[in-house]
N, C-alpha and C positions, 0 to 999 in steps of 0.2 A: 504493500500500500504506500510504504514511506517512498522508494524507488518509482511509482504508477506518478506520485507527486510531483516529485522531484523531476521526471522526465517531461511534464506539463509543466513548470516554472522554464525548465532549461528553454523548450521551444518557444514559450511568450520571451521571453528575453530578447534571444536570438531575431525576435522581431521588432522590439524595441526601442535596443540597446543603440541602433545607430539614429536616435531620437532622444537618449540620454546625454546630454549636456556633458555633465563630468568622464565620462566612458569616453566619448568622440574626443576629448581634450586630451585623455591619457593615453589613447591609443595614437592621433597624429602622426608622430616620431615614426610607430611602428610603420605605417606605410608610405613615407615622406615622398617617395618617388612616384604614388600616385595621386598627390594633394591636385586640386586643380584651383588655381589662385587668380582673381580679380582684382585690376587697379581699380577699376571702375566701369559702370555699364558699357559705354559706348565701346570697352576692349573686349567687350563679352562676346565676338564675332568671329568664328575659325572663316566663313566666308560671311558675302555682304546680303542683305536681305533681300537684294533683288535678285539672288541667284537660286535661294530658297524660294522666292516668291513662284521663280521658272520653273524648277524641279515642280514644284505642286498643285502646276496648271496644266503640264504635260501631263501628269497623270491625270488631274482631274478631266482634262479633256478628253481621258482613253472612257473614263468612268462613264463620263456623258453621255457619249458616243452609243456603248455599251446600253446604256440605262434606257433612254430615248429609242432602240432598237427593239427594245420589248414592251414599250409603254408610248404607242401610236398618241392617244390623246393627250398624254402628258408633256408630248414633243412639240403638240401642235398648238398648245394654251400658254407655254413656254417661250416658243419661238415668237409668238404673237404677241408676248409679255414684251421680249425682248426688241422687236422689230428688224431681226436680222438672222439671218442665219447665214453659218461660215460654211459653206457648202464645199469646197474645198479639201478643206480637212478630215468632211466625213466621208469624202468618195476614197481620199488617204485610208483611213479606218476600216472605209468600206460597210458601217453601219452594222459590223455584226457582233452579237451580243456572247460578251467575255467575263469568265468571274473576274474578281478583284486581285486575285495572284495571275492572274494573266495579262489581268491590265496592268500591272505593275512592272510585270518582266518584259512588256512589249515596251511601257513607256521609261523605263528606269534601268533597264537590262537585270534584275536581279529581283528575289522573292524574300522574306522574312517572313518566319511562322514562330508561334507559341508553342513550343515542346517543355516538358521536366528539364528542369535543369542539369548539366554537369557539375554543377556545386554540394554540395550531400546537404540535407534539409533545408535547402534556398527554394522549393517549390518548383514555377513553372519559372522559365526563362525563352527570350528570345534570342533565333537562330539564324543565319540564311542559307535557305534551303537550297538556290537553286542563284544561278551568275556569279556575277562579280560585283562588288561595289567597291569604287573608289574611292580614295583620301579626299575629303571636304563634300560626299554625298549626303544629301538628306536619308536618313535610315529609316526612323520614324517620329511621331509625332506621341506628344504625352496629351494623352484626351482627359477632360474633365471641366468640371464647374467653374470658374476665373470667377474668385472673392478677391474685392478690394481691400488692403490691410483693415481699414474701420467697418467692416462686413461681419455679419454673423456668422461661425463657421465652429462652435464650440460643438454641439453635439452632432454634426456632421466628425470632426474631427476623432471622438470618442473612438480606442482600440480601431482607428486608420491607418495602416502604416506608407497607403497613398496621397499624403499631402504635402504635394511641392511647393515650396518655398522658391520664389524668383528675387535676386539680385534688391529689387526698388520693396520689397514686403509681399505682394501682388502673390496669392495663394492659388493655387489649381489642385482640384480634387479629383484624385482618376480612381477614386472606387467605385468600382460597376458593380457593386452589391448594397443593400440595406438603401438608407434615407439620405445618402448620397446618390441611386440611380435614381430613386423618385425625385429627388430636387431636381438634376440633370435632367429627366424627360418632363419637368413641369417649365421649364425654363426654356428648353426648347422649344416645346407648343406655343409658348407666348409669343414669341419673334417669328414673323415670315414676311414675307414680300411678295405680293401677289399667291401666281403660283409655286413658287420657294422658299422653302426653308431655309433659314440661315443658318444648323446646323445638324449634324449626324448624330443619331442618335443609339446607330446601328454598333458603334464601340459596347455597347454594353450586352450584346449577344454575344455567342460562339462564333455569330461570324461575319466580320464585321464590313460595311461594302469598300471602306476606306484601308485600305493591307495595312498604309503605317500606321494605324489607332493602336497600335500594341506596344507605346512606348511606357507604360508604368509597368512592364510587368519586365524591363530590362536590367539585370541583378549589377548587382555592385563590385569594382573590382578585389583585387590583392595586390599583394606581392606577386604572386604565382599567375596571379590571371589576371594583366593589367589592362586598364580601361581600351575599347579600341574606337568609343566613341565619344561624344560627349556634348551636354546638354548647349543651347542655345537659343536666348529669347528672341522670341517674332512676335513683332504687333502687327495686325493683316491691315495693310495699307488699304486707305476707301477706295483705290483706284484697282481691289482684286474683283474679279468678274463678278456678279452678282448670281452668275449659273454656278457657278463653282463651289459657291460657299454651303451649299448644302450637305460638303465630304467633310466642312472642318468638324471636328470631335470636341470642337471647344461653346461656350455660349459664358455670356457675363450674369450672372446673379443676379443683378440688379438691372433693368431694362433702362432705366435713365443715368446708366454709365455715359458719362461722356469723354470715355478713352477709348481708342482702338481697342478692337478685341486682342488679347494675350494670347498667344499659342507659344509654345516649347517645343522647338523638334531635338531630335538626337541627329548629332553629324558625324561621320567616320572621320578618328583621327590617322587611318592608316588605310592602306587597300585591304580588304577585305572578302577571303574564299567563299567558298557553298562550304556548311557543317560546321562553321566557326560561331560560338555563342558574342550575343554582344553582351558588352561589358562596359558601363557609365562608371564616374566616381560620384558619389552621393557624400562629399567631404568638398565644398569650395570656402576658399577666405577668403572674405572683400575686404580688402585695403583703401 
């Protein structure tokens, strides 16, 4: 019984401990080579945001393509929202309809999937399954609820061990279970634009339309398994398509934000095989 105990304290710990203040301080030293350290926001950039901005309209455009192929009236209440269609691009496409890991390897050259992890009691972790991705690629994206630091987030936050802390305070929730997914699908419903949603709400299923929504479930590095990606803030410029935003994983809390919306994707610090786990550091000092 004493051991049944013991082996239930050890695994809440293990969850956390890297959310314990004194713990994360004593431990630093131990993994100095993988601290990831901030002068300040604007260095907080491996590349520039309009480069992210292109990685996630290529895809999102494969996504479109795809979507619009199996949803005739939704294409055409759409198009009529929009007053244009890129015709073009879909004869490129060819209009036919691709899941989300296909649309990803056709628009990105490479796939990431949720498997168990190689870590031993780290759970599920992300892998790429299939291409190659290169140094400074968008990998994926960290989906969840954007609280502003003066936002309510206390029992959302309760036994979470998904809540991302950004650089300026700016909170992102990416638990897709309990009274974090209902906040997130009640938040979503509120915001759309004609016939559009302004965001995805498909992150919180098994399977999700957008491939890179599976950035919280990306484990933390070591010594032995040092990070090969690493986090980075996007606020989505007013000038991102208006069709597109329906893939982002992200929505604000508060509907009368008057800040761009926050997104965090994850970007390769290195070229990157098929079978290779990613690896973030969840340890940065702002200086």
């Amino acid at each position: 019984m004493f051991r049944a105990a013991l082996r239930r304290f050890q695994n809440k710990w293990k969850s956390y401990r890297h959310r314990f203040v004194p713990w994360v301080i004593l431990n630093l030293s131990k993994n100095e080579k993988t601290l990831r350290q901030v002068r300040e926001r604007s260095k907080d950039k491996l590349v520039p945001d309009e480069e992210v901005s292109q990685r996630l309209q290529k895809l999102f455009r494969v996504l479109l393509r795809s979507h619009w192929a199996n949803h005739g009236e939704l294409r055409a209440a759409q198009t009529h929202f929009l007053r244009r269609v890129t015709t073009s691009e879909e004869d490129q496409h060819g209009g036919n309809p691709v899941c989300g890991h296909d649309a990803m390897f056709q628009a990105l050259g490479f796939c990431i999937e949720r498997k168990p992890s190689t870590l031993p009691s780290a759970g599920t972790g992300v892998f790429v399954t299939k291409g190659f991705v290169p140094k400074g690629a968008t990998v994926a994206m960290y989906p969840g609820t954007v609280y502003q630091a003066y936002e309510p987030i206390l029992l959302q936050s309760i036994r979470n061990p998904f809540v991302f802390r950004c650089i300026d305070g700016v909170l992102i929730d990416g638990n897709d279970k309990g009274i974090s997914k209902m906040v997130f699908r009640s938040c979503s419903g509120r915001d759309r634009m004609g016939p559009f949603m302004m965001s995805d709400t498909s992150w919180l299923t098994e399977s999700p339309q957008n491939p890179l929504a599976v950035g919280q479930y990306v484990n933390n590095c070591s010594n032995k398994w040092p990070a090969n990606v690493c986090y980075q803030e996007y606020d989505v410029p007013d000038t991102f398509p208006i069709e597109f935003r329906q893939y982002l994983p992200n929505v604000n809390y508060s509907q009368d934000t008057h800040r761009l919306l926050r997104c965090v994707v994850l970007v390769s610090l290195r070229d990157i095989t098929a079978g290779e786990e990613l690896f973030s550091n969840y340890y940065t000092i702002v200086h």
